[in-house]
MIDOSE-1310 file (N, C-alpha, C; in nm, 2 decimals, decimal comma, always signed):
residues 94
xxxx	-7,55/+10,29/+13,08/-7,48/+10,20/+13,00/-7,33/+10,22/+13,01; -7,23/+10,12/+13,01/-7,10/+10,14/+13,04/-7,06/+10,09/+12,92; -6,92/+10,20/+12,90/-6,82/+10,08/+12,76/-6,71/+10,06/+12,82; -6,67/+10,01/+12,72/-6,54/+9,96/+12,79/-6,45/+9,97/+12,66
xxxx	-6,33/+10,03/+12,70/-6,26/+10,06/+12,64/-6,18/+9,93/+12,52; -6,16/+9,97/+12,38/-6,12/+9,84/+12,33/-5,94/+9,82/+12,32; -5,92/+9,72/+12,35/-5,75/+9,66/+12,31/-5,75/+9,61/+12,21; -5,63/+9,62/+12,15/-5,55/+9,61/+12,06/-5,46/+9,53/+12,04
xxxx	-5,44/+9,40/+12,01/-5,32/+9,29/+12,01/-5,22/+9,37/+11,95; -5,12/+9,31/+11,99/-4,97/+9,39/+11,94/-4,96/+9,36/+11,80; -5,03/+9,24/+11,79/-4,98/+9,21/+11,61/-5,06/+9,33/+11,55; -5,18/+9,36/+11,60/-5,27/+9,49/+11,51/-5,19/+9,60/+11,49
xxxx	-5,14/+9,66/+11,61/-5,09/+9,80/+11,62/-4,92/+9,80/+11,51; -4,88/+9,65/+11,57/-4,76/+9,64/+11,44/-4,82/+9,69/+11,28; -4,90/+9,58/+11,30/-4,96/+9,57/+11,11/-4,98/+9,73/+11,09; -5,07/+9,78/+11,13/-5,08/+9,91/+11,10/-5,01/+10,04/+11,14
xxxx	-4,90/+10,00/+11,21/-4,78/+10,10/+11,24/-4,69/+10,09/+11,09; -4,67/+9,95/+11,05/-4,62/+9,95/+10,96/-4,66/+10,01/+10,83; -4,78/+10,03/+10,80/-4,86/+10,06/+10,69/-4,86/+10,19/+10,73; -4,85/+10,29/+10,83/-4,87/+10,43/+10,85/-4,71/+10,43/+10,82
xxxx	-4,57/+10,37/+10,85/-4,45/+10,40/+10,87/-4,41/+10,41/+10,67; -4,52/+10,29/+10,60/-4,50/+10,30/+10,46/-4,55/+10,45/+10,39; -4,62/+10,47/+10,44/-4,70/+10,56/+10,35/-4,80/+10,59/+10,23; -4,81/+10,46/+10,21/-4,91/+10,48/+10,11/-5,04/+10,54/+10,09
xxxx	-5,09/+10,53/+10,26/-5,22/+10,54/+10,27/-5,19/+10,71/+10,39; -5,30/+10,77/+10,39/-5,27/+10,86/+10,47/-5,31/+10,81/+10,64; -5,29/+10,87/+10,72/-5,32/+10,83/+10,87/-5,52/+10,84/+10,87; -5,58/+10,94/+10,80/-5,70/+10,93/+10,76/-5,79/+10,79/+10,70
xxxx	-5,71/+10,76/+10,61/-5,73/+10,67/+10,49/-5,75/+10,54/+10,62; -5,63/+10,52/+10,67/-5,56/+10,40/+10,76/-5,64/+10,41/+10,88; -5,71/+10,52/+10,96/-5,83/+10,52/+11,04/-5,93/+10,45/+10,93; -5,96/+10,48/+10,85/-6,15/+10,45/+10,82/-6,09/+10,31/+10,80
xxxx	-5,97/+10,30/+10,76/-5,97/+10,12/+10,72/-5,95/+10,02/+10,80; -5,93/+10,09/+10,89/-5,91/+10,03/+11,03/-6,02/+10,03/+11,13; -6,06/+10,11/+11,14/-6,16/+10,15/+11,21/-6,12/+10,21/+11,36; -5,99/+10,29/+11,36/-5,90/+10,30/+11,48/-5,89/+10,44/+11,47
xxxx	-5,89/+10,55/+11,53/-5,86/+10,68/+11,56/-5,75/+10,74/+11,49; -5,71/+10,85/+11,42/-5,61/+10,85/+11,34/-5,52/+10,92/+11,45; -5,53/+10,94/+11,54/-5,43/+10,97/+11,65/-5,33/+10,87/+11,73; -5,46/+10,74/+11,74/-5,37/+10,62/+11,82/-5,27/+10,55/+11,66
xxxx	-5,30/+10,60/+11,61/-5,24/+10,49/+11,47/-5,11/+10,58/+11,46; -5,16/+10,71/+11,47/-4,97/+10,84/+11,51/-4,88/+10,81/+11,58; -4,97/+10,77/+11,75/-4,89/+10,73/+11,84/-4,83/+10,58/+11,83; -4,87/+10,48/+11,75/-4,82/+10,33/+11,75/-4,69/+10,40/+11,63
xxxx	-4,71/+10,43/+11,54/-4,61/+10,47/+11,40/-4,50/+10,53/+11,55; -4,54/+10,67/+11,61/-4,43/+10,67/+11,68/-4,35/+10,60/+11,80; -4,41/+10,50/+11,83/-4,34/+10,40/+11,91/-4,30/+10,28/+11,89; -4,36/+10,27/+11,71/-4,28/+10,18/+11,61/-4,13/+10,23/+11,60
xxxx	-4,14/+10,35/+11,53/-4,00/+10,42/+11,50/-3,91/+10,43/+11,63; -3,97/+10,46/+11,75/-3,89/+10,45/+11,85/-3,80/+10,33/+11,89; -3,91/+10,22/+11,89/-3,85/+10,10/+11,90/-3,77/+10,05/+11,82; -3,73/+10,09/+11,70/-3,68/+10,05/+11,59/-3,55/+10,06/+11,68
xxxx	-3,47/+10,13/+11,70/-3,34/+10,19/+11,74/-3,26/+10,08/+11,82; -3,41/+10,02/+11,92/-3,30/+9,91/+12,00/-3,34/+9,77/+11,95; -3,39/+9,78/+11,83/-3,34/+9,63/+11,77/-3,21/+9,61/+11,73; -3,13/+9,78/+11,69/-3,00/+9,72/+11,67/-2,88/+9,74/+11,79
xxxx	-2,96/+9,78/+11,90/-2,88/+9,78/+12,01/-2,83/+9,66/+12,04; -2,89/+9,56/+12,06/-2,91/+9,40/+12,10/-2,95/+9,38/+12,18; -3,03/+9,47/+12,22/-3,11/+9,41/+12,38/-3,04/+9,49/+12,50; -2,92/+9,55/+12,47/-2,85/+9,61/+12,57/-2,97/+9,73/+12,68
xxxx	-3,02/+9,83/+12,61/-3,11/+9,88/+12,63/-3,25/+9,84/+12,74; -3,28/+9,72/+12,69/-3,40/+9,68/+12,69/-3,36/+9,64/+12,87; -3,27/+9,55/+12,83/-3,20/+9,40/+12,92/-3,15/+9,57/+13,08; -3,09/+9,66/+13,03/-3,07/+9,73/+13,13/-3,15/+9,84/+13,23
xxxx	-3,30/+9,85/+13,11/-3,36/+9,95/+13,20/-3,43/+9,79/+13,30; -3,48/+9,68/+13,23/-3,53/+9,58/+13,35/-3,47/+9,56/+13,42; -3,30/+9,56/+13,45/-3,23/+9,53/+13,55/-3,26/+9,63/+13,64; -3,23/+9,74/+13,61/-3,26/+9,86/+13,67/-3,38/+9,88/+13,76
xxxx	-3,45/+9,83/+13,67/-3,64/+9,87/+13,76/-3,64/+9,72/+13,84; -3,56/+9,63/+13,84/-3,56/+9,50/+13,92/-3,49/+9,53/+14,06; -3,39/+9,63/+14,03/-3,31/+9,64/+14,19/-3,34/+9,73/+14,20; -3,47/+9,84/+14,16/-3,54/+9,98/+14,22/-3,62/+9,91/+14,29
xxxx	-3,67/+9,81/+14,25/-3,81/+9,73/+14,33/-3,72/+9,62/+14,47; -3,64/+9,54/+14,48/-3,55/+9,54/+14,54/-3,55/+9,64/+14,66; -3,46/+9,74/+14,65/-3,46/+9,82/+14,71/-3,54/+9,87/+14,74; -3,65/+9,89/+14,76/-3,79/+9,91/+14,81/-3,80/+9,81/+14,90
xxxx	-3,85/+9,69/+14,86/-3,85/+9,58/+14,91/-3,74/+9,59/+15,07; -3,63/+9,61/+15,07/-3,54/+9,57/+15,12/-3,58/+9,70/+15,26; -3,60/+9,84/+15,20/-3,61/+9,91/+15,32/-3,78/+9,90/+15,37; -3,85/+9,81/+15,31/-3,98/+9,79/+15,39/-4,00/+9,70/+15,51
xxxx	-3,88/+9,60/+15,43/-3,86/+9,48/+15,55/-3,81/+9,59/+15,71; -3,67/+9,63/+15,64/-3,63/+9,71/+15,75/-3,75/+9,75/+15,87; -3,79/+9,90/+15,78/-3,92/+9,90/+15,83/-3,97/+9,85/+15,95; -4,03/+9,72/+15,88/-4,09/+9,59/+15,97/-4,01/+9,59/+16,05
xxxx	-3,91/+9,53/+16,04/-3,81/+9,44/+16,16/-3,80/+9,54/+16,26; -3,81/+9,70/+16,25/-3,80/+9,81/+16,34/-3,88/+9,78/+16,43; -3,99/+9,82/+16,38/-4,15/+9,85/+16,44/-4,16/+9,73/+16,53; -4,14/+9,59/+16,49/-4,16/+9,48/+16,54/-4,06/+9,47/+16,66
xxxx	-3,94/+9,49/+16,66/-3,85/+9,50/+16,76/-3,88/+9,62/+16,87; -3,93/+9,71/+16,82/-3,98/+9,80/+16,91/-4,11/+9,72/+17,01; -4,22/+9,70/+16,91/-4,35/+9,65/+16,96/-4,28/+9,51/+17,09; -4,19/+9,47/+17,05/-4,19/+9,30/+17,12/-4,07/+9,38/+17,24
xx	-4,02/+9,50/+17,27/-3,99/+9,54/+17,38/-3,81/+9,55/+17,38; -3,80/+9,54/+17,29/-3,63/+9,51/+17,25/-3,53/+9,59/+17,27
């Protein structure tokens, strides 16, 4: 028998990042009420708080590491073609 592992909509892991980030309830309490592992509910609270920081950046943050990973992929791109055009110039006798 296979399982399959379950997801989590973003709005879930919010709702209850936010309710572990309040405190009312303990991360125990917030598992059985959830029905979610009191580990993954630690790790969403910490990548709640993490993310908090570049909402007041303005996006600078965000907007720069995808520029970044856009012309890392780019440049990949660019020396694969190369690559090709080698091999191909070689193969066609050039």
């Amino acid at each position: 028998m296979k399982t399959t592992r379950k997801r989590y909509s973003a709005d879930f892991k919010a709702k209850v990042a936010m309710e572990a980030i309040r405190g009312d309830l303990t991360l125990a309490e917030l598992a059985a009420k959830h029905g979610v592992h009191h580990t993954m509910i630690g790790a969403w609270k910490r990548q709640a708080m993490d993310g908090m920081a570049s909402l007041f950046d303005g996006g600078d943050q965000a907007a720069k590491a995808s520029s970044e990973a856009e012309i890392e992929k780019l440049h990949a791109k660019i020396g694969q073609l190369l690559v090709e055009r080698d091999f191909l110039a070689r193969a066609s006798g050039r």
